[in-house]
C-alpha positions in Angstrom: -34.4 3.9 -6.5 -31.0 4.5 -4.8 -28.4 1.2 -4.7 -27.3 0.3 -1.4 -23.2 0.5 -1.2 -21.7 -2.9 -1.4 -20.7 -4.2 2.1 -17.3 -5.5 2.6 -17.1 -9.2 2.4 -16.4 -10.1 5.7 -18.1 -7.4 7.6 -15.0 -5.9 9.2 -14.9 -2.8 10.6 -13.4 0.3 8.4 -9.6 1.2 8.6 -7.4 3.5 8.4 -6.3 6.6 9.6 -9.9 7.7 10.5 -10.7 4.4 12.5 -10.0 3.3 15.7 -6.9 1.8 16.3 -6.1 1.0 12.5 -2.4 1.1 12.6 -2.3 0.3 16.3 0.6 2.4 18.2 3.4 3.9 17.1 6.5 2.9 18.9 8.4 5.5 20.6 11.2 8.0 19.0 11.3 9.5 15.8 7.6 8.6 13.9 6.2 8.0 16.8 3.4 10.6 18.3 3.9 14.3 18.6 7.4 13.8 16.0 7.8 16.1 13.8 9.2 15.3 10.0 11.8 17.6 9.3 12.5 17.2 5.9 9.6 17.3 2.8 11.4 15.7 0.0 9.9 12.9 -2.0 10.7 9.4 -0.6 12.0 11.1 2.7 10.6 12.0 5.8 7.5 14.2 5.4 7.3 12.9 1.9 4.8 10.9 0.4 2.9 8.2 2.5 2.4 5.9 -0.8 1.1 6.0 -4.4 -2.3 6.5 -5.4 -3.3 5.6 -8.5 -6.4 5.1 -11.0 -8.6 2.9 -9.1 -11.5 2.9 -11.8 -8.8 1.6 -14.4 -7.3 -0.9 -12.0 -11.2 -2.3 -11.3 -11.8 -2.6 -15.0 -8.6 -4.6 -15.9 -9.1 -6.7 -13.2 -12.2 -7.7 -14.2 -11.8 -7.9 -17.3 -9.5 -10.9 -16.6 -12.0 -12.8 -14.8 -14.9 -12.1 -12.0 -13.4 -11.0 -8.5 -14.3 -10.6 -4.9 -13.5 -6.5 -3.6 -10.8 -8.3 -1.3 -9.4 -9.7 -3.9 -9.2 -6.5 -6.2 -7.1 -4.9 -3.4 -4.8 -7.7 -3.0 -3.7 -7.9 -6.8 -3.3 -4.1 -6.9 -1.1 -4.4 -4.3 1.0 -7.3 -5.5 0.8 -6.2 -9.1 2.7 -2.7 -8.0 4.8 -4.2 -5.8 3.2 -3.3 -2.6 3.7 0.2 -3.4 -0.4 1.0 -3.8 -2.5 -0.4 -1.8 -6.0 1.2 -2.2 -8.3 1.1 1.3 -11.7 -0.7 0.6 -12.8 3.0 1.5 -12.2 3.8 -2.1 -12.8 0.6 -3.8 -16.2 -0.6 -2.6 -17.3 2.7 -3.8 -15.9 2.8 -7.2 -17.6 -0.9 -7.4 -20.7 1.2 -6.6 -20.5 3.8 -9.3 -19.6 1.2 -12.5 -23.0 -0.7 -11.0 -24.9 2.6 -11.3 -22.8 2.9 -14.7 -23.9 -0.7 -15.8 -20.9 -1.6 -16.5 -20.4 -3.7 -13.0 -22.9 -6.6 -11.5 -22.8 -8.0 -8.6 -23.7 -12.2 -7.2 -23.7 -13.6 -3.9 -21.4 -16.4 -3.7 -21.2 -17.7 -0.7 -22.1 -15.0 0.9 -20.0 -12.9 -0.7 -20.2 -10.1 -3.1 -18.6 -11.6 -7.0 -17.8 -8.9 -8.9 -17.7 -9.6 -13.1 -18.4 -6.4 -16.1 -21.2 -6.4 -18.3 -20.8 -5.9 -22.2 -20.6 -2.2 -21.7 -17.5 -2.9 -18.5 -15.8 -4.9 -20.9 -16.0 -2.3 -24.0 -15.1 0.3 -21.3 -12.0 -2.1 -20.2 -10.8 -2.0 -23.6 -10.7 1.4 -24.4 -8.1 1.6 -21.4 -4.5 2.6 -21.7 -2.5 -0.6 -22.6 -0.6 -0.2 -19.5 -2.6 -0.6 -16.7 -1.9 1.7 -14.0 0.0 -0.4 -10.9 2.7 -0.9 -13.6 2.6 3.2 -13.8 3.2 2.8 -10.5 5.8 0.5 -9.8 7.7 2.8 -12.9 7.2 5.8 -11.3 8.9 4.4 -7.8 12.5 5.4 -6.7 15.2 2.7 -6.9 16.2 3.3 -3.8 12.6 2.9 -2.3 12.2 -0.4 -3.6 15.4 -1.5 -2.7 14.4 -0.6 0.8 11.1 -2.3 0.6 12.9 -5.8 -0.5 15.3 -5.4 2.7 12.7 -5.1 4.6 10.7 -7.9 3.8 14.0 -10.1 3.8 14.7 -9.0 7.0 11.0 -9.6 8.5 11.5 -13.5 6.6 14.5 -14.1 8.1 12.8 -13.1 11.9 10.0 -15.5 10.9 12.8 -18.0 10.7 14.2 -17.4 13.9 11.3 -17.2 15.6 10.2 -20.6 14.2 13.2 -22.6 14.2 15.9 -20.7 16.3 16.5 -21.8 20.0 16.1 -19.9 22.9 19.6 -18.7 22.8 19.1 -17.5 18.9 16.0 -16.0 19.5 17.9 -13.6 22.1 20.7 -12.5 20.2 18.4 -11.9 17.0 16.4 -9.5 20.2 20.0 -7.6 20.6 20.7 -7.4 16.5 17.0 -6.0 16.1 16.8 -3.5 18.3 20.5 -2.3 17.5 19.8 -2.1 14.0 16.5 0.4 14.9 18.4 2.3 17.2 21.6 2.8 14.3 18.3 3.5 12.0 16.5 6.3 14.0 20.6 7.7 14.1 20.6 7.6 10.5 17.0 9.7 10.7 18.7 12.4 12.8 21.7 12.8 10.9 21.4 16.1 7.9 21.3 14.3 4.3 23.7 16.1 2.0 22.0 14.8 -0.8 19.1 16.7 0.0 18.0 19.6 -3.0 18.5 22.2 0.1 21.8 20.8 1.1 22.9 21.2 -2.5 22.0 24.3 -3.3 24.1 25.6 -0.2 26.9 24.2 -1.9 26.2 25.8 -4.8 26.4 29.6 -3.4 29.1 28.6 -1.5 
């Protein structure tokens, strides 16, 4: 007899690239709709959207810490690597599904929610893993300059939230002006040729 796939916990709808609306709109300029990436180099336009890694062996030593909801497998990847992996319940409900059919995975309703926990055989399995579990092999794998980036980012949306909390009226505006120079200067810096580029320094080399 054939499993039914695990439903997500809270019954929302799927996301993603493939679902309605599930990045919302893109704002206008470069990015936005009908722009085209000119550049193909890793961590630069065109490059790579994010880091995919083993999502069996990040289920595995999860659980083998203690029982989990699927929400909250996708959370700690995310955290553990930084923010720099983020699996899509679209591939982590169904890998929950497979180690079922594999015994090494069960299942309880708590709450109404799916509890996730390994058998015997999940945990043998778990500890045959490499002893580096794989959102550390990504978070290694990302450049510097990336996660430098990331951390600005996230200071910068904190220090909004701050504004937008406790700043008056008058605050509020200027941080308005500062914002939307700073993406105008950023979409510049998008447009201008990167000399540090492979392609740019090859030409320098025939020169």
């Amino acid at each position: 007899m054939r499993r039914r796939p695990f439903p997500s916990e809270h019954g929302r709808p799927a996301f993603g690239p493939w679902a309605r609306g599930g990045f919302g709109d893109f704002p206008p300029g470069p990015g936005g709709p009908g722009h085209r990436h000119r550049h193909g180099r890793r961590g630069g336009p065109g490059g790579r959207r994010g880091k995919r890694g083993d999502v069996r062996a990040a289920i595995l030593a999860l659980l083998s810490e203690q029982p989990r909801h699927g929400y909250e497998i996708i959370r700690e990847i995310g955290e553990r690597s930084g923010g720099f992996w983020k699996p899509s319940p679209g591939s982590v409900y169904p890998t929950l599904q497979m180690l079922a059919d594999e015994g090494l995975v069960i299942s309880k309703d708590e709450s109404g929610k799916k509890l996730f926990e390994l058998t015997e055989s999940g945990r043998a399995a778990a500890e045959q893993q490499d002893a580096v579990p794989p959102w550390e092999q990504i978070a290694h794998d990302v450049d510097p300059v990336e996660v430098n980036l990331r951390k600005a980012g996230a200071t910068l949306a904190a220090a909004v939230a701050q504004v937008m909390h406790a700043g008056s009226e008058g605050q509020q505006a200027r941080t308005v002006d500062v914002l939307n120079e700073a993406r105008r200067t950023i979409y510049g810096i998008l447009g201008e040729a990167d000399d540090t580029t492979p392609d740019a320094a090859s030409a320098e080399d025939m020169e």
